[in-house]
TORKOL-4160 file (C-alpha; in steps of 0.2 Angstrom, whole numbers, padded with zeros to 4 digits, m for minus):
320
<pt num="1" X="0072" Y="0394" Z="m0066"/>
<pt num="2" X="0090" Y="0398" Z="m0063"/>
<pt num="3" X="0103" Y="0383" Z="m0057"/>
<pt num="4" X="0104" Y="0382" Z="m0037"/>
<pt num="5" X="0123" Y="0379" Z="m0036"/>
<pt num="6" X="0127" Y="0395" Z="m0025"/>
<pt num="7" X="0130" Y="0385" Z="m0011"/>
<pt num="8" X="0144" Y="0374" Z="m0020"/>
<pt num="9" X="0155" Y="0390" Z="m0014"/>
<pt num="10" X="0155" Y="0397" Z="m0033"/>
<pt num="11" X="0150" Y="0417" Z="m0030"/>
<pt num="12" X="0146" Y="0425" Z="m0046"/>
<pt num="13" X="0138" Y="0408" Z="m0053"/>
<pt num="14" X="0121" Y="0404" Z="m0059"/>
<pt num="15" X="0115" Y="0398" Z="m0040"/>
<pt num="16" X="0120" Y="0416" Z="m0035"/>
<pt num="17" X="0108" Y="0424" Z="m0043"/>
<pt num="18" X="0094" Y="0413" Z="m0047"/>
<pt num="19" X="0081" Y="0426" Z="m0044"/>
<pt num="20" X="0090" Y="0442" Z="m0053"/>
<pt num="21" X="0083" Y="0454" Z="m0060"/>
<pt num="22" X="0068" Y="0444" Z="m0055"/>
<pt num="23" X="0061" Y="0431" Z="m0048"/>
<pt num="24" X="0049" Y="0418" Z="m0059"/>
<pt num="25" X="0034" Y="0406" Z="m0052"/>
<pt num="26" X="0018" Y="0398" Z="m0061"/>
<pt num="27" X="0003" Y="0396" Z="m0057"/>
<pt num="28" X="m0005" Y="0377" Z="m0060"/>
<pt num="29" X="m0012" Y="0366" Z="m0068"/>
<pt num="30" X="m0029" Y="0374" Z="m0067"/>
<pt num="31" X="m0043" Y="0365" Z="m0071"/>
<pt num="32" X="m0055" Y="0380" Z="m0079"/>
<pt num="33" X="m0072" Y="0381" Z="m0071"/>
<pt num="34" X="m0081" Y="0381" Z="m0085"/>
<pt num="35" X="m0072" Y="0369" Z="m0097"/>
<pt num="36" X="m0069" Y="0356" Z="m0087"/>
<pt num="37" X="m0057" Y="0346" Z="m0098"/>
<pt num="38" X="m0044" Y="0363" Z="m0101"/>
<pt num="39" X="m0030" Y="0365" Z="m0091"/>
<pt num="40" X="m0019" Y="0379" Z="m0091"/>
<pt num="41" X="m0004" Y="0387" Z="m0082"/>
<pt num="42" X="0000" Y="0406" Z="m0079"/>
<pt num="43" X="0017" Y="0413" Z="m0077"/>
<pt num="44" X="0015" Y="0428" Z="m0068"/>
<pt num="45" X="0032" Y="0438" Z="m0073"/>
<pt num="46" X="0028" Y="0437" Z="m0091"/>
<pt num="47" X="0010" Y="0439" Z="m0092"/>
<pt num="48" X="0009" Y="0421" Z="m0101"/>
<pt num="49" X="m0004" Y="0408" Z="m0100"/>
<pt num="50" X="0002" Y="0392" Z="m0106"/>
<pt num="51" X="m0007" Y="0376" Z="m0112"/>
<pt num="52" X="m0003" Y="0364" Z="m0100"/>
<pt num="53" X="m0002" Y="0348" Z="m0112"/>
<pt num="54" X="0006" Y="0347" Z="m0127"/>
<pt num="55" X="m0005" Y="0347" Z="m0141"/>
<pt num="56" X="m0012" Y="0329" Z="m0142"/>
<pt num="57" X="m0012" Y="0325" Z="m0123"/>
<pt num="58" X="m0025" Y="0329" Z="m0109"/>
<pt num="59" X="m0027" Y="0329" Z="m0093"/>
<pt num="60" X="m0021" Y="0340" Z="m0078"/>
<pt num="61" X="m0005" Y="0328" Z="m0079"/>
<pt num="62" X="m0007" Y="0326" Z="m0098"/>
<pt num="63" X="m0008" Y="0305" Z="m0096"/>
<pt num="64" X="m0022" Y="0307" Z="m0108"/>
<pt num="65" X="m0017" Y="0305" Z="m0127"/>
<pt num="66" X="m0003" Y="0306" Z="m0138"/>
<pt num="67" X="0010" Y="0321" Z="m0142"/>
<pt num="68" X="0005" Y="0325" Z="m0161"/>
<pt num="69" X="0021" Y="0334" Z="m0170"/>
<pt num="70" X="0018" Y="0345" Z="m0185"/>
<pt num="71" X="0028" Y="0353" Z="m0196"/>
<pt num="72" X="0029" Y="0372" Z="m0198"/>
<pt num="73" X="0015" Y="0374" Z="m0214"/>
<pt num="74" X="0002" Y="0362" Z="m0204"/>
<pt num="75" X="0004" Y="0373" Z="m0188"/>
<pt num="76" X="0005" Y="0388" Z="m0195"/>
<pt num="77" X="m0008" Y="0386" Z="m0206"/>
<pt num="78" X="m0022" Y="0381" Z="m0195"/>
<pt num="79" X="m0025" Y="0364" Z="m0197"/>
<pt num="80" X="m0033" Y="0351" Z="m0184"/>
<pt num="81" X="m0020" Y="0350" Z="m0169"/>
<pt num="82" X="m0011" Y="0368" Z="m0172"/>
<pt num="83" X="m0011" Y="0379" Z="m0159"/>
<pt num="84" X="m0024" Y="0393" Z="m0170"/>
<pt num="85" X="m0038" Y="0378" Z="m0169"/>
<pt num="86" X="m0038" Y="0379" Z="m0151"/>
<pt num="87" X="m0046" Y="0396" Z="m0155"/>
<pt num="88" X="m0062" Y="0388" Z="m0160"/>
<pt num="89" X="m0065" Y="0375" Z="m0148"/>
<pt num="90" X="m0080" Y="0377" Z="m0135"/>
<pt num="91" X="m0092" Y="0382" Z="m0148"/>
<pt num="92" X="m0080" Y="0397" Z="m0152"/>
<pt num="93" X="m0074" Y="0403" Z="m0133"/>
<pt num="94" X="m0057" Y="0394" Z="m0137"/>
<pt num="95" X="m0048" Y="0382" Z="m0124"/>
<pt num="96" X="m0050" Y="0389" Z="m0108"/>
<pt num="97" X="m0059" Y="0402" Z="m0112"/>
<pt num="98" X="m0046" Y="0409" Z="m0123"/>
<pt num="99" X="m0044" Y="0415" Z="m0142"/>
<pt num="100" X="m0028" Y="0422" Z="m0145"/>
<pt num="101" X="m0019" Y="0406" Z="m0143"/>
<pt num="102" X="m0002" Y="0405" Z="m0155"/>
<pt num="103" X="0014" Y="0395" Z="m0156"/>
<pt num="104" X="0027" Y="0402" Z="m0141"/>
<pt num="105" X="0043" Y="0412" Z="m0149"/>
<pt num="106" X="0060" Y="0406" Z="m0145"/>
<pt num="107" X="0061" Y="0419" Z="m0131"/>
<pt num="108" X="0044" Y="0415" Z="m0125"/>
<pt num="109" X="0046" Y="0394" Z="m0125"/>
<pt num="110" X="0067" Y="0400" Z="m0118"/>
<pt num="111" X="0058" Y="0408" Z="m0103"/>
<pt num="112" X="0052" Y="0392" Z="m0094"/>
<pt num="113" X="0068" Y="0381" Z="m0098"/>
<pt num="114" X="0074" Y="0374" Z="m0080"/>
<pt num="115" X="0092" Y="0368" Z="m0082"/>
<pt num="116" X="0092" Y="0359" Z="m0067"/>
<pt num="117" X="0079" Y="0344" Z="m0070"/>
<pt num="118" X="0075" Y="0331" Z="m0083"/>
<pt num="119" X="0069" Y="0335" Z="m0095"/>
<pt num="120" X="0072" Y="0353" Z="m0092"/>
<pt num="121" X="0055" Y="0362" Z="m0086"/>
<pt num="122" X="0051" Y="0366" Z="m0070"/>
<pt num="123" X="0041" Y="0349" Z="m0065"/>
<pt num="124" X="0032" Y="0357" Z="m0050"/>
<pt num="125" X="0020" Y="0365" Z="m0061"/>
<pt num="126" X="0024" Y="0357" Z="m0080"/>
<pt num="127" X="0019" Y="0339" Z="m0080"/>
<pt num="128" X="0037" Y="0334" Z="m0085"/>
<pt num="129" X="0030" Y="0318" Z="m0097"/>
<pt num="130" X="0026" Y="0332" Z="m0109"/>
<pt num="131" X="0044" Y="0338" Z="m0115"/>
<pt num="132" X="0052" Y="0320" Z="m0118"/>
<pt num="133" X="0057" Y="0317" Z="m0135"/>
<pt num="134" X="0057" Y="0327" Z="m0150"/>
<pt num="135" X="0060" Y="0346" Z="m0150"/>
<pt num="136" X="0044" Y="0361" Z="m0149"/>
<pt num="137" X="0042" Y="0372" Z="m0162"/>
<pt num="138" X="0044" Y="0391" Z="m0160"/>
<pt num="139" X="0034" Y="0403" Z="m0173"/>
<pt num="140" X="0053" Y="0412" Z="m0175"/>
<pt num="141" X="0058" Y="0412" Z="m0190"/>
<pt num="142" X="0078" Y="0406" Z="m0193"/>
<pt num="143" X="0081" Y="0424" Z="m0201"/>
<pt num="144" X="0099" Y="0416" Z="m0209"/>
<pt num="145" X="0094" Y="0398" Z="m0214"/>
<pt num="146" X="0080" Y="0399" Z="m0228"/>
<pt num="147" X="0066" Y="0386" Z="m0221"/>
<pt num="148" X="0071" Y="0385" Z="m0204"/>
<pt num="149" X="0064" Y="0387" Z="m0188"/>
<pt num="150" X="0071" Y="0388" Z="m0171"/>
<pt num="151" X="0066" Y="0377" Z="m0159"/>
<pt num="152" X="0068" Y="0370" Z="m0141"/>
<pt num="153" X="0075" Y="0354" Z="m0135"/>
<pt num="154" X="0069" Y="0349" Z="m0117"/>
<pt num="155" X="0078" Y="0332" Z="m0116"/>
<pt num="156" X="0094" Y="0331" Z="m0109"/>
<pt num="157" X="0096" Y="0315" Z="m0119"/>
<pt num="158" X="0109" Y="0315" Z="m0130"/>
<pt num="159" X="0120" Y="0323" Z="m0118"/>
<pt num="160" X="0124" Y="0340" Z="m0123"/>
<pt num="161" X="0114" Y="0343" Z="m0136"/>
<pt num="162" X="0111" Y="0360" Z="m0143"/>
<pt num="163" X="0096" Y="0368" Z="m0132"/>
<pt num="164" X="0090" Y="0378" Z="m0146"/>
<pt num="165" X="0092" Y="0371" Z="m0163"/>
<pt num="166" X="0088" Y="0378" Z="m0178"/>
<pt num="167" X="0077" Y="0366" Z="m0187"/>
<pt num="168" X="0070" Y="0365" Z="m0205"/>
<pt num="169" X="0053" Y="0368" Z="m0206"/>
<pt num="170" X="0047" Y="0352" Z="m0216"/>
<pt num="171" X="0054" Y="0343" Z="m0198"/>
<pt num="172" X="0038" Y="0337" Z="m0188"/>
<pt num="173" X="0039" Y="0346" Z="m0170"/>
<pt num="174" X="0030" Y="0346" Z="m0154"/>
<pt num="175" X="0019" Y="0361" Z="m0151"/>
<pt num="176" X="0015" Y="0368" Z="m0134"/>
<pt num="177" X="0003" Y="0383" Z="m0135"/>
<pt num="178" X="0003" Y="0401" Z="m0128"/>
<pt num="179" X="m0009" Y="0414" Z="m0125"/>
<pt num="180" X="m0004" Y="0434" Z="m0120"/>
<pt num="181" X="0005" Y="0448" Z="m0128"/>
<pt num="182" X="0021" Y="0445" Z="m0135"/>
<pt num="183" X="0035" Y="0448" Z="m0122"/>
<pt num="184" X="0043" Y="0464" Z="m0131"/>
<pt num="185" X="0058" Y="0465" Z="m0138"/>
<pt num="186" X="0072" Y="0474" Z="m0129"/>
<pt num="187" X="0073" Y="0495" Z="m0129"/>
<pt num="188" X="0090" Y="0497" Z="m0126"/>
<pt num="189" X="0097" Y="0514" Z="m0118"/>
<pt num="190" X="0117" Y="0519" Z="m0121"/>
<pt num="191" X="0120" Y="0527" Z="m0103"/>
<pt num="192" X="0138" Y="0533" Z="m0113"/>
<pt num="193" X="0148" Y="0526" Z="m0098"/>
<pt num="194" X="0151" Y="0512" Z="m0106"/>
<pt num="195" X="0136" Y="0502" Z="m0102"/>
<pt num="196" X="0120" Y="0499" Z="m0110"/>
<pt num="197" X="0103" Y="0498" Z="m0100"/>
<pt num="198" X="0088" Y="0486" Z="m0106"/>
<pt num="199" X="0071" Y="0495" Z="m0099"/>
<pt num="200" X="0063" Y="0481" Z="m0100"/>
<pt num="201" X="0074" Y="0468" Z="m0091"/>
<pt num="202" X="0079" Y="0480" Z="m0079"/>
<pt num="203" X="0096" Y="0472" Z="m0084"/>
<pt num="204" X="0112" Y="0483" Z="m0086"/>
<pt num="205" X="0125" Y="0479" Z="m0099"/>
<pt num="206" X="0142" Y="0481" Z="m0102"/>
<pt num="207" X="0144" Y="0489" Z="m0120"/>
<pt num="208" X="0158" Y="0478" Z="m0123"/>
<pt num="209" X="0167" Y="0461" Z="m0124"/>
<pt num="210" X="0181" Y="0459" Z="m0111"/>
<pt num="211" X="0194" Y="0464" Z="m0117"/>
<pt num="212" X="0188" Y="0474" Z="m0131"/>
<pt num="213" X="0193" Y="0492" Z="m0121"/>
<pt num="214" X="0187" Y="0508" Z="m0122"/>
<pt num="215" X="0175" Y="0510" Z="m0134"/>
<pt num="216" X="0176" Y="0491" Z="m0141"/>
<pt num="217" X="0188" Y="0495" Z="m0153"/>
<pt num="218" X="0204" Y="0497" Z="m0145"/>
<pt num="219" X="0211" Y="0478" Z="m0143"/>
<pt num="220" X="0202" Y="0462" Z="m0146"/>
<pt num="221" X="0191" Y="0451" Z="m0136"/>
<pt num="222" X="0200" Y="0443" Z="m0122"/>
<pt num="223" X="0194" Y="0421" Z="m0123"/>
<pt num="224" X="0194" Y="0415" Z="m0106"/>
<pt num="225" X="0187" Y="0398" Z="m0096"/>
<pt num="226" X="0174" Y="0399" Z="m0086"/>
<pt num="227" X="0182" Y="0402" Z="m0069"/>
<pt num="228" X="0189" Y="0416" Z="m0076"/>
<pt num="229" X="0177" Y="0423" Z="m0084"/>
<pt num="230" X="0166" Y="0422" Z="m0069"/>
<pt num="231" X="0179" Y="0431" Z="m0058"/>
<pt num="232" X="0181" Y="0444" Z="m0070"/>
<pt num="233" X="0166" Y="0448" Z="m0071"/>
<pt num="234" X="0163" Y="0448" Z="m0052"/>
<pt num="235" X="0180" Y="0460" Z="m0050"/>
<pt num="236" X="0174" Y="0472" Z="m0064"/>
<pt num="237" X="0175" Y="0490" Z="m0059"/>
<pt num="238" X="0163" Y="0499" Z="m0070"/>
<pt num="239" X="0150" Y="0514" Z="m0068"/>
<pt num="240" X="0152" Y="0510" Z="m0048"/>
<pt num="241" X="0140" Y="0495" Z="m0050"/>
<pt num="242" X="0142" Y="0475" Z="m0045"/>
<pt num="243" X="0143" Y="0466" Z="m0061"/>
<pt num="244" X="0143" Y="0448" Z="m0062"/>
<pt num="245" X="0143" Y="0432" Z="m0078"/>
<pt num="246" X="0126" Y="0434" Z="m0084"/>
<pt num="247" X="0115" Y="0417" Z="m0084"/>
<pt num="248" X="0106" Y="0409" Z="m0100"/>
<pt num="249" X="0088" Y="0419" Z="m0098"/>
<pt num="250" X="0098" Y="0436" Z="m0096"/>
<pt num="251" X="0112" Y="0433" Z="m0111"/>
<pt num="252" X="0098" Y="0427" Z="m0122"/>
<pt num="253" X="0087" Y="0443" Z="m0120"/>
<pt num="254" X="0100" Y="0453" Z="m0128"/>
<pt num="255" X="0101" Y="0440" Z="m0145"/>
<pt num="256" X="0093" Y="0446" Z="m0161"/>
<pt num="257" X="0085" Y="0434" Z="m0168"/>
<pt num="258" X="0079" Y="0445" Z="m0183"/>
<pt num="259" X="0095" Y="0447" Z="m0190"/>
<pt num="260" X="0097" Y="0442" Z="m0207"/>
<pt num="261" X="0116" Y="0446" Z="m0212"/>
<pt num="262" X="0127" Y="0430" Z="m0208"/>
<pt num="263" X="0142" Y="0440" Z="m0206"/>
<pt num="264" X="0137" Y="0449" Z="m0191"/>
<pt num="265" X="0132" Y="0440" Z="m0174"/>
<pt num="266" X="0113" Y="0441" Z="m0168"/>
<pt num="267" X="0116" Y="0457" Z="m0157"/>
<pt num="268" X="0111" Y="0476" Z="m0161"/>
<pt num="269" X="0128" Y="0484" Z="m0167"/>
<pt num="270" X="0122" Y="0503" Z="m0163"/>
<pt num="271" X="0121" Y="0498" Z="m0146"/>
<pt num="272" X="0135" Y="0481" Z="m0144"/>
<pt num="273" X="0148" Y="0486" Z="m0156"/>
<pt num="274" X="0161" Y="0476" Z="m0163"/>
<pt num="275" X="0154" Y="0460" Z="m0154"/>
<pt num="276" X="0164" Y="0444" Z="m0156"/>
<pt num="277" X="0154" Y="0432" Z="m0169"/>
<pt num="278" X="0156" Y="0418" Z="m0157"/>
<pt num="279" X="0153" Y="0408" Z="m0143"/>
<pt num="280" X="0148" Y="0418" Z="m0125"/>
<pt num="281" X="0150" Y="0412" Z="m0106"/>
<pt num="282" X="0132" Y="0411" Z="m0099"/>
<pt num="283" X="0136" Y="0407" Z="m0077"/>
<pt num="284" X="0122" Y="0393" Z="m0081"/>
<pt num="285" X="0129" Y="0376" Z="m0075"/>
<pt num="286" X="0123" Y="0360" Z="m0088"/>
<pt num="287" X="0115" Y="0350" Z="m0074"/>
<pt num="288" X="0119" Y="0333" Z="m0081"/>
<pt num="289" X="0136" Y="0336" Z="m0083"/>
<pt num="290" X="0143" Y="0349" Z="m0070"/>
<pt num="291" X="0161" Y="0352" Z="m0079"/>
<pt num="292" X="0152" Y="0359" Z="m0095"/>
<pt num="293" X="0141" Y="0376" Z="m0096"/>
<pt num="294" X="0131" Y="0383" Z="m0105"/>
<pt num="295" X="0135" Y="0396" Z="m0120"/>
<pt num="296" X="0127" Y="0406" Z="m0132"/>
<pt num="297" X="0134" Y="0406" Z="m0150"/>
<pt num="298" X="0129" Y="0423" Z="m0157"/>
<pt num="299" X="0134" Y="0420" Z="m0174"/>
<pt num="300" X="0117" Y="0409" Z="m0174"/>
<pt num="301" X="0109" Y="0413" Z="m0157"/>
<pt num="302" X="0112" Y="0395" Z="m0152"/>
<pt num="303" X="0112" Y="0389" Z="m0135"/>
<pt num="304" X="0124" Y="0374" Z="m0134"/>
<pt num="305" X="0135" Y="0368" Z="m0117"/>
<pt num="306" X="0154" Y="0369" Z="m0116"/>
<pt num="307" X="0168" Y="0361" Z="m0107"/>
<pt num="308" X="0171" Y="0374" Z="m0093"/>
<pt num="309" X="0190" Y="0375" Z="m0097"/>
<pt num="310" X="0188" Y="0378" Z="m0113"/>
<pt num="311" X="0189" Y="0397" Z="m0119"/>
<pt num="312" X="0175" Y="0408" Z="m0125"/>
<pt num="313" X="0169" Y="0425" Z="m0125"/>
<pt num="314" X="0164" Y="0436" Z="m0110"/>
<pt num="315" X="0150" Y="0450" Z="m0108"/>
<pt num="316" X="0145" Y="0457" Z="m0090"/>
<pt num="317" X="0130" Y="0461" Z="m0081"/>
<pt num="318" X="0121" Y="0469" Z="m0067"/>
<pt num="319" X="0107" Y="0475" Z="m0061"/>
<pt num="320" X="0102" Y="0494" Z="m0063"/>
């Protein structure tokens, strides 16, 4: 869930627009009705049934039990306390009912990041004991750094920690389990006014960094602070529409995580050319410490947060 800071008089920051493009809820703790001792939790915009414990804990409020971290070859491989073995518990049915349970990718476990509590996970519906601690594993591969894995850090403790590390794969991590279809990649659209429509977000892009020009080539990116970067945006006069600083779910749906070549930044060049192998505004607040915000480094596709008068890149958004 998006920050809830619109009211601090901040138009154009991550409060503003905490249900754009669209609005996310869960479903949960369920209890199943058949296998009593399963609970799960269904998010509805995604199509996504999540474990509601950590592998290792039980319980509807996941008191029961101890976290078990495994490193990448255990929980890939099948072993006892991976997410594949819940496949086979209840004489074959799987937990809950369910067989296609698999380790989450970094956009999956990103989805449910709340930036706003401690840890960070909506606690309404999440049991918030459960993402203390050490990092979850995500089955994406760190396509530039042989043997890593990214990951996702729930604790706000060290303060300002990198939100998604990439972490090598020997490293023991916390697993929290997904069943559903993949959320799909993005299918991008060039609309040849110089944005770039996303038909599965609903999302539309500006093709290039501020200050890029015309046809991204013309001058270089412009850095900016924060404030600056969110006015911009919000003063943008592009294809008649309202643009605005994207937030962290809607920047981090336009990262390519399959990108091998450590030269060029973790974004599709046919369709975002010439982008900036660096450090980009997201309108997302860091809720432990309000003068910092978080940005996405697409050199990597890490998340970290950054002094708000500091200078970084800028990309803008709206809705189509």
């Amino acid at each position: 869930m998006a920050q809830s800071c619109g009211a601090l008089g901040l138009p154009g920051s991550d409060g503003s627009f905490s249900d754009v493009p669209n609005a996310r809820n869960f479903v949960g703790p369920t209890q199943h009705c058949k296998f009593t001792s399963d609970y799960t939790i269904f998010d509805p915009l995604h199509g996504l049934t999540w474990k509601a414990c950590a592998q290792g804990q039980t319980g509807s409020d996941c008191a029961g039990g101890v976290a078990v971290p495994m490193n990448w070859a255990d929980a890939s491989g099948g072993l006892p306390g991976s997410c594949s073995e819940l496949n086979t518990l209840n004489g074959g049915e799987g937990y809950a009912g369910r067989t296609n349970w698999r380790i989450p990718t970094v956009r999956e476990f990103a989805s449910i990041v709340h930036y706003t509590n401690n840890p960070h996970i909506d606690n309404a519906f999440f049991p918030s004991k459960t993402f203390t601690g050490t990092p979850y594993m995500t089955s994406t591969v760190d396509a530039k750094v042989a043997g890593n894995n990214w990951a996702i850090n729930f604790a706000i403790t060290p303060p300002l920690n990198v939100r998604i590390p990439s972490i090598t794969q020997v490293t023991p991590l916390g697993l929290r389990c997904v069943s559903g279809n993949a959320m799909p990649a993005p299918s991008f659209v060039d609309q040849l006014d110089g944005t770039v429509r996303d038909l599965n977000t609903g999302l539309l892009w500006s093709q290039c960094t501020e200050g890029q020009g015309a046809g991204c080539g013309v001058t270089a990116p412009t850095a900016m602070d924060w404030n600056t970067a969110r006015v911009n945006c919000n003063g943008k006069v592009l294809a008649g529409k309202v643009w605005r600083l994207p937030n962290v779910n809607e920047l981090l749906s336009i990262v390519d995580y399959n990108n091998a070549i450590g030269i060029l930044p973790n974004i599709d060049p046919a369709f975002f050319p010439l982008t900036a192998n660096g450090l980009y505004w997201t309108s997302t607040t860091y809720d432990s410490n309000k003068s910092f915000a978080i940005g996405i480094l697409f050199s990597t596709g890490a998340t970290l947060a950054n002094d708000k008068s500091g200078t970084m890149m800028t990309r803008c958004v709206t809705t189509f």
